[in-house]
C-alpha positions as CSV (number, residue, x, y, z in Angstrom):
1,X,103.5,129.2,124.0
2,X,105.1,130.8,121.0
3,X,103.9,134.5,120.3
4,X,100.9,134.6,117.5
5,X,101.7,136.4,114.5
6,X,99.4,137.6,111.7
7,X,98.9,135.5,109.0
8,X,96.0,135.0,106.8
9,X,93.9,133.6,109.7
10,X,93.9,129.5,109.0
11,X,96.7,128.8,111.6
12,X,98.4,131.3,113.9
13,X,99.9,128.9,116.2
14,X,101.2,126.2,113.3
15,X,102.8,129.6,111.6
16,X,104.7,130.8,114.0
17,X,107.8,129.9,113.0
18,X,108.7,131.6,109.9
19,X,112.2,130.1,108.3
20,X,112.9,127.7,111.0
21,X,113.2,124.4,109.1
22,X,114.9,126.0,105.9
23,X,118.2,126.3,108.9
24,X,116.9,123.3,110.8
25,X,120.1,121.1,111.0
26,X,119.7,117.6,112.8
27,X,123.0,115.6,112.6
28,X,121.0,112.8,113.1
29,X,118.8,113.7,110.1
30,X,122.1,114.3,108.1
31,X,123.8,111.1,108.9
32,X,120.8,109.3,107.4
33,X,119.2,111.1,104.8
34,X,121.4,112.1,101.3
35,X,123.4,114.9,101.6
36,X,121.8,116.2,98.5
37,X,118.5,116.0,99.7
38,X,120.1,118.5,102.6
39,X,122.0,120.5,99.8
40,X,118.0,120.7,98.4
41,X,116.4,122.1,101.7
42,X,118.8,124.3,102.4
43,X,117.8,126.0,99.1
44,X,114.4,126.1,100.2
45,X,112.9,130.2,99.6
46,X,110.6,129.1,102.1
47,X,109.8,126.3,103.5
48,X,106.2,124.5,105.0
49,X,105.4,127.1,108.2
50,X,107.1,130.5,106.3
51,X,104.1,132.4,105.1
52,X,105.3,134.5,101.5
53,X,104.1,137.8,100.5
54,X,100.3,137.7,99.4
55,X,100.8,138.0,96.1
56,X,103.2,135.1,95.8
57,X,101.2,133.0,97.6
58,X,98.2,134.2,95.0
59,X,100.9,133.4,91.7
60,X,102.1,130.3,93.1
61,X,98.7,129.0,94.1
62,X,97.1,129.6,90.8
63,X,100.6,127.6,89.5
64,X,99.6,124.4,91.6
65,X,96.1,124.8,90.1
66,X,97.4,124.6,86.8
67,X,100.1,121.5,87.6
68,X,97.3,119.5,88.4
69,X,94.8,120.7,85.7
70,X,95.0,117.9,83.7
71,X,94.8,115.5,85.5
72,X,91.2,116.8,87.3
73,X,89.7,117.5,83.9
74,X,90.8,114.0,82.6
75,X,88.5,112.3,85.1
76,X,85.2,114.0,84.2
77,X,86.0,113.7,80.3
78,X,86.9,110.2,80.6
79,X,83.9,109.4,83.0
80,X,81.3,111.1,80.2
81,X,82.0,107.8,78.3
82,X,80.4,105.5,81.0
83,X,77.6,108.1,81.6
84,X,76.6,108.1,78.1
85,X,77.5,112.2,78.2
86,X,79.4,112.2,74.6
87,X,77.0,114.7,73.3
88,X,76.3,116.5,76.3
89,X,79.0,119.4,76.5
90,X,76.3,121.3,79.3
91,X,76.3,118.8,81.1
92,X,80.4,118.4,81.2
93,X,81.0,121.2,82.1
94,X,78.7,121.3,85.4
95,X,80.6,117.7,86.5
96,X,84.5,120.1,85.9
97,X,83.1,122.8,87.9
98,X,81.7,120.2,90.1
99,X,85.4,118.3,90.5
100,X,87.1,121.5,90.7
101,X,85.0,123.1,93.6
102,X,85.2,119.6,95.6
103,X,89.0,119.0,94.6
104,X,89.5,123.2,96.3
105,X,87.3,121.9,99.7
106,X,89.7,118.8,100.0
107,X,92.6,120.6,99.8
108,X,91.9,122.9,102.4
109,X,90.6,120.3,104.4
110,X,94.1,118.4,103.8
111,X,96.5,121.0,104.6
112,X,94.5,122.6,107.9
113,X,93.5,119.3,109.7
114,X,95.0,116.6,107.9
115,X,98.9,115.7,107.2
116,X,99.4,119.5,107.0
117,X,102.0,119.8,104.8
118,X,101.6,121.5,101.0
119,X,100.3,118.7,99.2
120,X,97.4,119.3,96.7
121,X,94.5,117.1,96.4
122,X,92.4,116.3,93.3
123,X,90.4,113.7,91.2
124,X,92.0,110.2,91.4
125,X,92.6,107.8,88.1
126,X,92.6,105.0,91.0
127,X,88.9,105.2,91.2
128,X,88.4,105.8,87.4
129,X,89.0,101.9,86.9
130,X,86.7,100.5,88.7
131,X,84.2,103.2,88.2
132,X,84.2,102.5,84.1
133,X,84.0,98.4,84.7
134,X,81.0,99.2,86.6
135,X,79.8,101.6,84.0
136,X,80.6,99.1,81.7
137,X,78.4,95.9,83.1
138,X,75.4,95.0,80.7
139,X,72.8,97.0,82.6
140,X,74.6,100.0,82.8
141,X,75.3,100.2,79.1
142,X,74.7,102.8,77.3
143,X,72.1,102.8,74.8
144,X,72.2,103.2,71.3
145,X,70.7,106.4,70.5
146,X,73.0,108.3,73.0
147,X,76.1,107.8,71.0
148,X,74.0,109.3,67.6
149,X,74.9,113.0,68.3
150,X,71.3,113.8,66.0
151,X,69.5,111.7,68.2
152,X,70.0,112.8,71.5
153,X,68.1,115.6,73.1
154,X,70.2,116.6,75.7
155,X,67.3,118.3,77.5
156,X,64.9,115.4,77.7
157,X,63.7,114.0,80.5
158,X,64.7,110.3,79.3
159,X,68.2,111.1,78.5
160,X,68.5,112.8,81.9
161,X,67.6,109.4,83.5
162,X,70.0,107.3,81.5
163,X,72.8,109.7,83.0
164,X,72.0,110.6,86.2
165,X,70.7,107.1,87.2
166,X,74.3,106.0,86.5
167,X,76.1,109.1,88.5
168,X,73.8,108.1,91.5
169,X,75.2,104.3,91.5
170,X,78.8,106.1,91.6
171,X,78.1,108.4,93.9
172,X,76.6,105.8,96.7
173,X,79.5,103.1,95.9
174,X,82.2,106.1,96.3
175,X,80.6,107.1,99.5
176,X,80.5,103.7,101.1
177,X,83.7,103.1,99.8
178,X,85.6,106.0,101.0
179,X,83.9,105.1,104.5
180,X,86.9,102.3,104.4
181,X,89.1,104.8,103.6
182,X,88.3,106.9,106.9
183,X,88.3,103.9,109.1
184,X,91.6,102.7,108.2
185,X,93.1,106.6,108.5
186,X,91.5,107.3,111.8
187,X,92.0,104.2,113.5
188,X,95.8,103.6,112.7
189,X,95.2,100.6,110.5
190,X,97.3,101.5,107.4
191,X,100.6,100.7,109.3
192,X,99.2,97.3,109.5
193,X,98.2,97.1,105.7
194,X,101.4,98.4,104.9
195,X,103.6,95.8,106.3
196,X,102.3,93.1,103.7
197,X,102.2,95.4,100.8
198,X,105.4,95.5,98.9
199,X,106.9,97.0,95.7
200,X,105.9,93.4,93.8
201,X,102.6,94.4,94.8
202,X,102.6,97.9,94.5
203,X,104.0,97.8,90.5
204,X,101.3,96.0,88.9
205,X,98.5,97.7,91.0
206,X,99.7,101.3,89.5
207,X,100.8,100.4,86.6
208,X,97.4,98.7,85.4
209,X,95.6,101.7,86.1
210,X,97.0,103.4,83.4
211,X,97.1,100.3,81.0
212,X,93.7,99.4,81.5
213,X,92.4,102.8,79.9
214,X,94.5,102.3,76.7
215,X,91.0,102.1,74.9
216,X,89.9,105.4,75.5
217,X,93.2,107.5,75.2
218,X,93.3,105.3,71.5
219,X,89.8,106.0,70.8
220,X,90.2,109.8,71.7
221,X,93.4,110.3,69.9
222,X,92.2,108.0,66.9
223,X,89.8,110.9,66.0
224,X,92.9,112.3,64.4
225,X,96.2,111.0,65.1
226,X,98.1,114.1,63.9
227,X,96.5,116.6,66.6
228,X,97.1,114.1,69.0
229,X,100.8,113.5,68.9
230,X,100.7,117.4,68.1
231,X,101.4,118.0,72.2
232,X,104.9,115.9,72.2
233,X,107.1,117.3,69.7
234,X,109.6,119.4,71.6
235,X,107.9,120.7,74.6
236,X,110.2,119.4,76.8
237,X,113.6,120.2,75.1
238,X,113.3,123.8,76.1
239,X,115.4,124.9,79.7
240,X,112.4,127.0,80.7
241,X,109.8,126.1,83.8
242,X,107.0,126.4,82.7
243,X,107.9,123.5,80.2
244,X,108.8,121.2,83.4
245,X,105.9,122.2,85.5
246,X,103.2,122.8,83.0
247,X,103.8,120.0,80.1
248,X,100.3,118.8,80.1
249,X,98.3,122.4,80.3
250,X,101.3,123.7,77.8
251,X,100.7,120.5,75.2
252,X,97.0,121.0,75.4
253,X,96.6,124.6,74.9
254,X,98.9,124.4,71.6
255,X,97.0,121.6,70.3
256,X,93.7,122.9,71.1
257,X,95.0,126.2,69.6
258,X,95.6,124.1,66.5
259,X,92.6,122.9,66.0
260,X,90.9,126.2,66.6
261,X,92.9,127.7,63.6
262,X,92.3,124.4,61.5
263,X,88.6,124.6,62.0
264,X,88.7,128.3,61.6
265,X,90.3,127.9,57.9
266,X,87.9,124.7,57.2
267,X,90.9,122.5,57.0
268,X,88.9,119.6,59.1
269,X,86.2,118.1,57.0
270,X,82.8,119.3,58.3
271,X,81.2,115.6,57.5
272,X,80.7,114.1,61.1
273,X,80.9,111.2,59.0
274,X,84.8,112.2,58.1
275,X,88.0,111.3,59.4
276,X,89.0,114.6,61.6
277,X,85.5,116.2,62.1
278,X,85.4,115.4,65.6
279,X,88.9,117.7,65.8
280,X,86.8,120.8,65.2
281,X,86.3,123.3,67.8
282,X,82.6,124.1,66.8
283,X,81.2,120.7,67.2
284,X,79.9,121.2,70.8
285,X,77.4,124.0,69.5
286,X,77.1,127.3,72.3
287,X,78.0,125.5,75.3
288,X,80.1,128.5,76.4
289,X,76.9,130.4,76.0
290,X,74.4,128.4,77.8
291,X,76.2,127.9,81.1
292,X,75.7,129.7,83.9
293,X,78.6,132.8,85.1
294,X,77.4,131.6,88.7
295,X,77.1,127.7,89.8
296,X,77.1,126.8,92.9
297,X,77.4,122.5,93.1
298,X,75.7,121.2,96.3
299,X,75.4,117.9,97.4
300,X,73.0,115.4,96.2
301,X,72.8,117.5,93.2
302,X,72.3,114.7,91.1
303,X,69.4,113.1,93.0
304,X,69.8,110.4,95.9
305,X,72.6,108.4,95.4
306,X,72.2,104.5,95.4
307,X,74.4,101.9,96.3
308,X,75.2,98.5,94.8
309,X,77.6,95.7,96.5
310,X,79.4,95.2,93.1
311,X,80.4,98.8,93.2
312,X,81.2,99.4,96.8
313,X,84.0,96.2,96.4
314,X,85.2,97.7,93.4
315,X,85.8,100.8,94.9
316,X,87.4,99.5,97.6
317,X,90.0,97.7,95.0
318,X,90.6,101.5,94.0
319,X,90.8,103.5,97.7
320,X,93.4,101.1,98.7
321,X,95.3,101.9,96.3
322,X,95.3,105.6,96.8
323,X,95.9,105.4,99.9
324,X,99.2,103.3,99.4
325,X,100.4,106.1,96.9
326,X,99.3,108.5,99.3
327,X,101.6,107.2,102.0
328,X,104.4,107.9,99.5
329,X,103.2,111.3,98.6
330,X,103.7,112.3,102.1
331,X,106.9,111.4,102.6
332,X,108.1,113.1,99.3
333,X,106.3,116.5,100.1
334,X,108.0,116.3,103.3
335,X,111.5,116.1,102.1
336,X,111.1,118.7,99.9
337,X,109.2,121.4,101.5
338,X,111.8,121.2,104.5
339,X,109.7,119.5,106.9
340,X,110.4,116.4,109.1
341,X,109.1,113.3,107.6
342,X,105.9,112.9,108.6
343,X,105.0,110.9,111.9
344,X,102.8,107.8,112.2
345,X,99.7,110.3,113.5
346,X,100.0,112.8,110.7
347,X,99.7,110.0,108.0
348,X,97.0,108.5,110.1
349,X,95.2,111.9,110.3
350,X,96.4,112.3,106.3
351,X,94.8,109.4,105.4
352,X,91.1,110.0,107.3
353,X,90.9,113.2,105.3
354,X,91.4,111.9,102.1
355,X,88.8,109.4,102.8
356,X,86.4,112.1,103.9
357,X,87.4,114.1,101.2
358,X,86.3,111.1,98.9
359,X,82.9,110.9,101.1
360,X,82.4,114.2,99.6
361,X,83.2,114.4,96.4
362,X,80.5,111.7,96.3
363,X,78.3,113.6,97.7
364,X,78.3,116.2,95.4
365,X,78.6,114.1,92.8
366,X,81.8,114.2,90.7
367,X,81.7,110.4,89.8
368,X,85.1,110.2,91.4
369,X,87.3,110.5,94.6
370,X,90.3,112.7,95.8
371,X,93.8,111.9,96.6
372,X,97.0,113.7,96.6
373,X,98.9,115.0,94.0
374,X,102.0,114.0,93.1
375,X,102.8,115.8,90.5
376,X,102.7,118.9,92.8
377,X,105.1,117.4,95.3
378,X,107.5,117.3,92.2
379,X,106.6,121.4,91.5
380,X,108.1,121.9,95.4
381,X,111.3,120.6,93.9
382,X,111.4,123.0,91.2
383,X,109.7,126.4,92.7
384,X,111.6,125.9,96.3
385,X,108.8,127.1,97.9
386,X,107.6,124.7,100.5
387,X,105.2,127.2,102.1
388,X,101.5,125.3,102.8
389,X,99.9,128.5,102.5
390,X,100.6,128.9,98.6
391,X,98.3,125.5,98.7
392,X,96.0,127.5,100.7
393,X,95.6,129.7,98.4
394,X,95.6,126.9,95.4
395,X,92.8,125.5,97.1
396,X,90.7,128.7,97.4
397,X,91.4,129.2,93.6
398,X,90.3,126.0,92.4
399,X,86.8,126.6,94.5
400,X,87.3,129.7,92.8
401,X,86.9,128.0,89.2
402,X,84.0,125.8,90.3
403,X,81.8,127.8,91.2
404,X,82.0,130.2,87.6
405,X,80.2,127.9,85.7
406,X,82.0,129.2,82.2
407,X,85.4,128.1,82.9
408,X,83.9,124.5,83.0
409,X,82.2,125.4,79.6
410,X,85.4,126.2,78.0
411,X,86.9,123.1,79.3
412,X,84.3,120.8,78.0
413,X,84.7,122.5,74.4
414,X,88.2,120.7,74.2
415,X,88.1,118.6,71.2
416,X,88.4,114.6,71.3
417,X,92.0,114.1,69.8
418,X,93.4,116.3,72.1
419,X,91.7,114.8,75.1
420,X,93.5,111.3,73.9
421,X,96.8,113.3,73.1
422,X,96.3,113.8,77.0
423,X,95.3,110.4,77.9
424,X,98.1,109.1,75.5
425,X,101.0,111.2,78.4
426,X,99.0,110.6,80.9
427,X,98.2,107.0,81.2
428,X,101.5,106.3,80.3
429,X,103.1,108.3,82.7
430,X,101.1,106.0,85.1
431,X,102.2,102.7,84.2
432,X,105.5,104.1,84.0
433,X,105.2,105.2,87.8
434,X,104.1,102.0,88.8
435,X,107.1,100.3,87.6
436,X,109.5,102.9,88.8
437,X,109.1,101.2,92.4
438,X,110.6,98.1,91.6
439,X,113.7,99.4,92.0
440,X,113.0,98.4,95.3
441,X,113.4,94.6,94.2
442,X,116.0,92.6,93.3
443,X,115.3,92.3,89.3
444,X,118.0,89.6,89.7
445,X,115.7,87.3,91.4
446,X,113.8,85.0,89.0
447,X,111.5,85.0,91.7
448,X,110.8,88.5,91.5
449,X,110.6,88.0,87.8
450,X,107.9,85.2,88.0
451,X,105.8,87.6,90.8
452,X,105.6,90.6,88.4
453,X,105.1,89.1,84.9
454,X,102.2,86.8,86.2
455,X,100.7,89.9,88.2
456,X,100.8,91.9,84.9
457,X,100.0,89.3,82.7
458,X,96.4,88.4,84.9
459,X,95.5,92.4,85.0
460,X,95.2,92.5,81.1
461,X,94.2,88.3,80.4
462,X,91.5,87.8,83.0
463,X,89.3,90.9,82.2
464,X,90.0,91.2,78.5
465,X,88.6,87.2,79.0
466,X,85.7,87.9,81.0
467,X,84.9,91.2,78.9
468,X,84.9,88.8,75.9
469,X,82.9,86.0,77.5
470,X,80.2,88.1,80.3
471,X,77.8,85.0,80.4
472,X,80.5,82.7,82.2
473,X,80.2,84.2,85.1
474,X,76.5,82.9,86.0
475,X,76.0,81.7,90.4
476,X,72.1,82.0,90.0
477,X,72.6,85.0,92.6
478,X,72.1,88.5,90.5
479,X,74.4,90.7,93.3
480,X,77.0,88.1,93.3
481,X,77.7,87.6,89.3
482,X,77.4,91.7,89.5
483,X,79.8,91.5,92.3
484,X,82.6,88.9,90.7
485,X,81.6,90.6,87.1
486,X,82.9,94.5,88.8
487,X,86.2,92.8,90.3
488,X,87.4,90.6,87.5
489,X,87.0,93.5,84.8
490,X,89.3,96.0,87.0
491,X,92.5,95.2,85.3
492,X,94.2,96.7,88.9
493,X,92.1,94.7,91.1
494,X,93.2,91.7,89.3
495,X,96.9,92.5,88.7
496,X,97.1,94.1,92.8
497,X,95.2,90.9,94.2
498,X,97.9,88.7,92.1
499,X,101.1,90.8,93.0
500,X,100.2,90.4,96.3
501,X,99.2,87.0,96.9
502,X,102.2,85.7,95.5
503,X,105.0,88.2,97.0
504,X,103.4,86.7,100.1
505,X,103.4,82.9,99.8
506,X,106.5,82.8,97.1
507,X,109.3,82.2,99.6
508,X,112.0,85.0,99.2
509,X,113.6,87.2,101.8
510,X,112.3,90.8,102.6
511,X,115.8,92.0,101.1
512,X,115.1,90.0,98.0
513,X,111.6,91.4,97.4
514,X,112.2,94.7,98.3
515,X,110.8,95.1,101.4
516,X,113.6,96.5,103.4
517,X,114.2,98.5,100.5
518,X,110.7,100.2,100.3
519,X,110.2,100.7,104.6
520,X,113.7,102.3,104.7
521,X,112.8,104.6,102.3
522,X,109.5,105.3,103.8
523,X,110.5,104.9,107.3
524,X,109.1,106.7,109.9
525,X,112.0,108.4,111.7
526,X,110.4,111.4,113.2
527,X,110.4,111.3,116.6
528,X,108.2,113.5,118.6
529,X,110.4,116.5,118.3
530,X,109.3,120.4,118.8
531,X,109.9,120.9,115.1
532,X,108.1,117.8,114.1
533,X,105.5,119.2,116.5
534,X,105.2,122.2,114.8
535,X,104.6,121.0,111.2
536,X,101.8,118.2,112.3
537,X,100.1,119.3,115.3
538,X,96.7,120.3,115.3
539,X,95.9,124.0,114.4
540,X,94.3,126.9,116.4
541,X,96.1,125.4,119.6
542,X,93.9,122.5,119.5
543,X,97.6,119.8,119.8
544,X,98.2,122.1,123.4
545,X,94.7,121.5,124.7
546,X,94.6,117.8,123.8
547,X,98.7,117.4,125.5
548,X,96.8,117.2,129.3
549,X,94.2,114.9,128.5
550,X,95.6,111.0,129.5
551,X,93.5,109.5,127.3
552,X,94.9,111.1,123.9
553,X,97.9,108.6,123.7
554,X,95.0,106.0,122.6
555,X,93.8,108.1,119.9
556,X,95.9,107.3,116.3
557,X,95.5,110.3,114.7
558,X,96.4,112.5,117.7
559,X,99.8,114.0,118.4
560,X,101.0,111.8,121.2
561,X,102.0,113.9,124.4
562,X,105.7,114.1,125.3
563,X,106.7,113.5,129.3
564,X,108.6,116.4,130.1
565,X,108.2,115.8,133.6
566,X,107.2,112.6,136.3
567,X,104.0,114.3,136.7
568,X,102.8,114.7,132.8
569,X,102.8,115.9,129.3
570,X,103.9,119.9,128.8
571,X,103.0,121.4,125.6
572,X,105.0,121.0,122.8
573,X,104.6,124.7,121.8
574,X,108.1,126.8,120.9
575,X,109.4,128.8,123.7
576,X,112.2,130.3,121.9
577,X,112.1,133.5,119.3
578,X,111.7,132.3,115.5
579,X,114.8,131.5,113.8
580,X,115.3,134.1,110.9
581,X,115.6,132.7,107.5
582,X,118.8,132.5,105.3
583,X,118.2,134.7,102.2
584,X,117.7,132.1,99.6
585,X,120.3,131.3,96.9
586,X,117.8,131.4,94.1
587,X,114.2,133.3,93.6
588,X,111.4,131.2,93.5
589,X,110.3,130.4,89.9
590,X,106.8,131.4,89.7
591,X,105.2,131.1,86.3
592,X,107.2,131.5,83.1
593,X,110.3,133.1,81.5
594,X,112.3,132.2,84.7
595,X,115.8,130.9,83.3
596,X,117.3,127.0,84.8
């Protein structure tokens, strides 16, 4: 067994070798994998097992929090819509604290027994689809009087109902669907899904996640087109960090800033009835003021979630989806946090955790799921610090903010045009990613062509149809036309079922659509090596104890045992001293004012 060293108490056996993959050279691993990609880890400042200094782990930590702030607080604005919350700014800001305190748990729940390497987790837009065509079916509709802001008493017993009834049917269809999620992680089943799903596939699924919630980034940002597009203009021509890690925070802090000097002045019209009023800052009344400096979210918080069948499948449309960007994710943070690419237990064990952690965000009730992050995979590139115990600390941090019940407030105070500014990068970033993977495909092949048009085409035709006509869809069975209503609205249901039903009965090679493509890049070529071993094994020795039991080669989220000798498994614990880390070439950039 290696020798335990102190660390900050999560892990003492995974962190026992500090520096040890930042020098690891594997000819194999060079012979296959870019030599720029080695060039990269070789950079590394530290790398997934190397524990930094306290207070960089504190700094950097805080950093992820902020990489992925916009995309947490996105989900509960955009969700507020469907709830019938437009005028409830309280009531906002308890569902951010809510998302962020969940989003910390998952985290650490990720990076301690799941893949285990520095990948953050948080709110996911693939849920956010489905969840609003739910929202959106005739008996979830919001009435009237909750979109008159002089109308609604946002401490009424009545308008309490209309929102929390809805919360409580997302809540139950999240947790029944995320129960999917954790089968298919913890029983090994997403390398079967994953052989049939291709970049055809994959493209339209993404990318319709984002185009399907064009209305609300344009009626957001239509509040006042000027604030919106405020947040582009120039933010990213500057060679500074913080510019490429923070765009998003950065964009909305300047345009909320904008509007707080705007309203200060009385340059926006103070007519709700005016273009621009709803860009003032002082619209929301005291929210700041009411909250609570302590709140502590607790499950069922909301009341006793229920559960309907059209949900459930439409969240199911969603969790495979995250699951399949998830995969991808993995690989990513592995290569550039100087790890091995993860082996086909880690993603398996990866997977069952994110499910879990979607089981309980819907217990607690943040009207969403969680995934992983990939915009903090792309921060690893740019910090060079791979270390999973700055995520630690990013995940403490984010509980952190959930529980003080004012940082919530502020958030929910942001004003409407620059939420949609935020949608307007967001969302389109989105789509964007989703297209990026056919460069997997041949774009040559008119096959190809046909496959991805028609996939895209159906996500926007079909539910913009059925949106348009909701009677049509009439079996004389209330759960079934609830059921077919749910799936035929979710522009990425649609679009994914599409992409993949033809990629799979259109004859073309697995060259020609991208298959080979997409499972070389994703392949699995970690063998059950000591340094693998010590990345994705099991903390507080638990890998060593489970190596003697003969049964634990049929478990798919285990570390498989590796024969060392006729008569069993030895442990795959490091016998040799820790290798010492190169000094880097380059400091780690932290938070600002950090030159390219």
């Amino acid at each position: 067994m290696a020798p335990e060293k102190e660390s900050n108490g999560l892990d003492n056996y995974a962190f026992a070798l500090e520096g040890h993959f930042c020098d690891l050279q594997d000819t194999k691993l060079e012979e296959e994998v870019d030599t720029s990609v080695d060039h990269e880890r070789s950079k590394l400042a530290y790398c997934v097992t190397d524990v930094p200094p306290w207070y960089l782990c504190v700094l950097l930590g805080i950093q992820h929090c902020l990489t992925a702030f916009g995309g947490i607080i996105a989900i509960p604005l955009i969700l507020s819509q469907g709830l019938c919350l437009q005028h409830d700014g309280l009531t906002q800001s308890y569902l951010i604290s809510t998302i962020f305190f969940v989003s910390g748990i998952c985290t650490l729940l990720q990076v301690t027994f799941g893949i285990r390497l520095p990948i953050l987790q948080g709110g996911t837009f693939t849920l956010l689809a489905p969840s609003m065509a739910m929202l959106s079916m005739p008996e979830w509709t919001c009435p009237s009087w909750t979109q008159n802001a002089t109308l609604v008493n946002t401490s009424s017993s009545e308008f309490i109902e209309v929102w929390q009834s809805r919360m409580r049917a997302l809540q139950g269809s999240i947790m029944v669907g995320s129960l999917f999620q954790v089968v298919v992680g913890f029983s090994g089943l997403i390398g079967i899904f994953m052989r049939f799903i291709g970049p055809l596939t994959i493209a339209p699924t993404i990318s319709l996640i984002g185009l399907s919630l064009f209305d609300s980034a344009g009626t957001s940002a239509g509040n006042h087109w000027g604030i919106s597009a405020f947040k582009d203009k120039k933010l990213h021509s500057c060679r500074v960090y913080v510019f490429q890690i923070l765009p998003v925070l950065l964009g909305i802090a300047l345009s909320w800033l904008l509007c707080y000097i705007l309203t200060t002045f009385n340059a926006l019209p103070s007519d709700p009835g005016r273009y621009g009023y709803l860009a003032r800052t002082d619209i929301k009344g005291d929210v700041v003021g009411k909250a609570p400096w302590i709140l502590f979210p607790y499950p069922g918080q909301w009341g006793p979630p229920t559960v309907s069948l059209a949900g459930v499948v439409g969240i199911l449309a969603g969790v495979i989806s995250s699951m399949i960007e998830s995969v991808g994710d993995y690989h990513a943070c592995a290569r550039l946090s100087g790890a091995p690419p993860p082996p086909k237990h880690a993603i398996n064990r990866g997977i069952g955790i994110e499910g879990l952690g979607s089981l309980l965000a819907g217990a607690w009730g943040t009207g969403n799921g969680t995934t992983s992050y990939s915009e903090n995979v792309g921060a690893l590139g740019i910090t060079k610090v791979g270390s999973r115990t700055v995520i630690v600390a990013g995940g403490v941090f984010m509980i952190v903010m959930g529980v003080f019940g004012k940082v919530g407030a502020i958030f929910s105070t942001i004003p409407s045009p620059v939420i949609g500014g935020m949608f307007m990068v967001m969302f389109g970033v989105i789509s964007a990613a989703g297209i990026s993977t056919l460069q997997y495909a041949d774009l040559n092949s008119s096959r190809n062509i046909f496959v991805f048009g028609f996939s895209m085409f159906s996500g926007l035709v079909i539910p913009n149809w059925i949106v348009k006509n909701p009677a049509v869809i009439s079996t004389g069975v209330a759960a079934v036309d609830q059921l077919l209503q749910v799936l035929f609205t979710t522009s990425m249901f649609v679009g994914g079922f599409f992409g993949f039903l033809l990629d799979n009965t259109v004859p073309g090679t697995k060259q020609e659509r991208g298959i080979l493509a997409w499972n070389k890049a994703h392949e699995d070529s970690a063998s059950n090596t000591l340094e693998s071993g010590e990345v994705y094994d099991l903390p507080f020795g638990l890998s060593s104890y489970f190596s003697s039991c003969s049964w634990i080669r049929y478990v798919p989220f285990c570390p498989p045992c590796v024969p060392k000798h006729p008569e069993g498994c030895e442990s795959k614990a490091v016998t040799q001293e820790p290798t010492q880390m190169l000094a880097p070439s380059e400091p780690p950039h932290i938070i600002i004012g950090v030159a390219h």
